[in-house]
C-alpha positions as CSV (number, residue, x, y, z in Angstrom):
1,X,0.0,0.0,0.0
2,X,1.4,3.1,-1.4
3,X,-0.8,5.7,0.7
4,X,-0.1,5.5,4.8
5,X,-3.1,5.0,6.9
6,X,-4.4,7.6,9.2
7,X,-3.3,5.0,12.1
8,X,0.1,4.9,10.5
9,X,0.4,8.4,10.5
10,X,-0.3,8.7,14.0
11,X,2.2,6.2,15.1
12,X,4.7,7.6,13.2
13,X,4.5,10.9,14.8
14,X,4.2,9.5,18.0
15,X,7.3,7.6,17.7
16,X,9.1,11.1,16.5
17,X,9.0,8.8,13.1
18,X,8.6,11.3,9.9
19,X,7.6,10.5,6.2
20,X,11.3,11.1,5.1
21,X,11.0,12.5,1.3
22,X,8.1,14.7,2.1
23,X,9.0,16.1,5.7
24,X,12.3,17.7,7.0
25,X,13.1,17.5,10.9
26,X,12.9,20.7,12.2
27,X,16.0,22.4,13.5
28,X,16.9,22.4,17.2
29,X,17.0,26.2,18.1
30,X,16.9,25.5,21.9
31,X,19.2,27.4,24.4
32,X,21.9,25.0,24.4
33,X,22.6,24.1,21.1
34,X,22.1,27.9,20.3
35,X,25.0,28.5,22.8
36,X,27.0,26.0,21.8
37,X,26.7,27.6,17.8
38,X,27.5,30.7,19.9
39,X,30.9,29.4,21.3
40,X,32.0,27.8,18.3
41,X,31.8,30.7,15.9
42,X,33.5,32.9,19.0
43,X,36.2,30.4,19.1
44,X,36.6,30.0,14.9
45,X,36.2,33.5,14.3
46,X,39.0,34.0,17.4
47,X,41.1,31.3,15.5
48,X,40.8,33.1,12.0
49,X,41.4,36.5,13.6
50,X,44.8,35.8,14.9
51,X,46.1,33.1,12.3
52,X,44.8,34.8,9.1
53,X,42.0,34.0,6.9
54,X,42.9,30.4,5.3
55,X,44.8,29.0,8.3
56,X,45.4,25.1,8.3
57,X,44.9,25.2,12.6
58,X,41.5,26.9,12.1
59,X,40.1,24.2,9.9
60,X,38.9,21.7,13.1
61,X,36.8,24.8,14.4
62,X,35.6,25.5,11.1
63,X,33.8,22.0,10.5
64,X,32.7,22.2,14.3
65,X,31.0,25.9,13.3
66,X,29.3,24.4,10.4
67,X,28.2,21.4,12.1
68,X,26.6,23.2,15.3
69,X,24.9,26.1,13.4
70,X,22.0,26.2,11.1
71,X,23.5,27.0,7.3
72,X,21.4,30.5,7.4
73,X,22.8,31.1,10.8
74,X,26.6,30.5,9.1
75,X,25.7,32.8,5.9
76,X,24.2,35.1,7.9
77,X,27.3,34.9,10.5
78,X,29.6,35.4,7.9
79,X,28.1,37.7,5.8
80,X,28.6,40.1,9.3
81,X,31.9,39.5,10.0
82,X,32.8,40.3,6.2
83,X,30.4,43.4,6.0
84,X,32.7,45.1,9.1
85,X,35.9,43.9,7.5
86,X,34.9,46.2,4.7
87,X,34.0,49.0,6.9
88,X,37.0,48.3,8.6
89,X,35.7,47.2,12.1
90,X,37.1,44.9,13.9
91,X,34.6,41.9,14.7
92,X,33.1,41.7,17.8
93,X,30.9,38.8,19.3
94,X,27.7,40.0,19.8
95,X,27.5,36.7,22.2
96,X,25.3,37.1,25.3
97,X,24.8,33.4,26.3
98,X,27.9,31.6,25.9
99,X,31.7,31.6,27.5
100,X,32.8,34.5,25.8
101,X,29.2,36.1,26.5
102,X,28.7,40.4,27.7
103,X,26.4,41.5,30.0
104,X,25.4,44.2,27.3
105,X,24.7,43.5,23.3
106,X,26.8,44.9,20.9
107,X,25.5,46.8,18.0
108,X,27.5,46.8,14.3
């Protein structure tokens, strides 16, 4: 049977169970793994700030960057940090929540 039955349907959401082609799992956006995105651009921008852009030692933090943030939150991420390297600002973590966090937000 190609069609699930409304029983199967059910289950399958019950049991966190999606139908894979047609549904995407949604991304975790919760406080802890938004912190930990947090901490590992800090740490990878950090990294590129004080070994130059295409350093080989940055390239672990890199891949843990990508594989703690949401792909718009990288572009997005990125985009910023280029944006003030044109205007010639240095980048500064905006990070309230994580190890490298401020008590105040700052504004590019």
């Amino acid at each position: 049977r190609l069609v699930p039955s409304i029983r199967e349907k059910r289950f399958r959401r019950e049991q966190g169970r999606t139908m894979w082609p047609f549904t995407k799992p949604k991304p975790d956006v919760s406080a802890p793994s938004r912190v930990e995105c947090y901490n590992s651009r800090d740490f990878y921008f950090e990294c590129l700030e004080k070994n130059g852009e295409d350093s080989e030692k940055c390239k672990a933090l890199e891949g843990k960057y990508h594989a703690t943030c949401m792909k718009p939150w990288v572009k997005y991420f990125d985009l910023q940090r280029k944006r003030l390297k044109v205007q010639g600002k240095e980048w500064v973590s905006p990070n309230m929540e994580g190890e490298r966090g401020s008590s105040t937000p700052v504004r590019a």
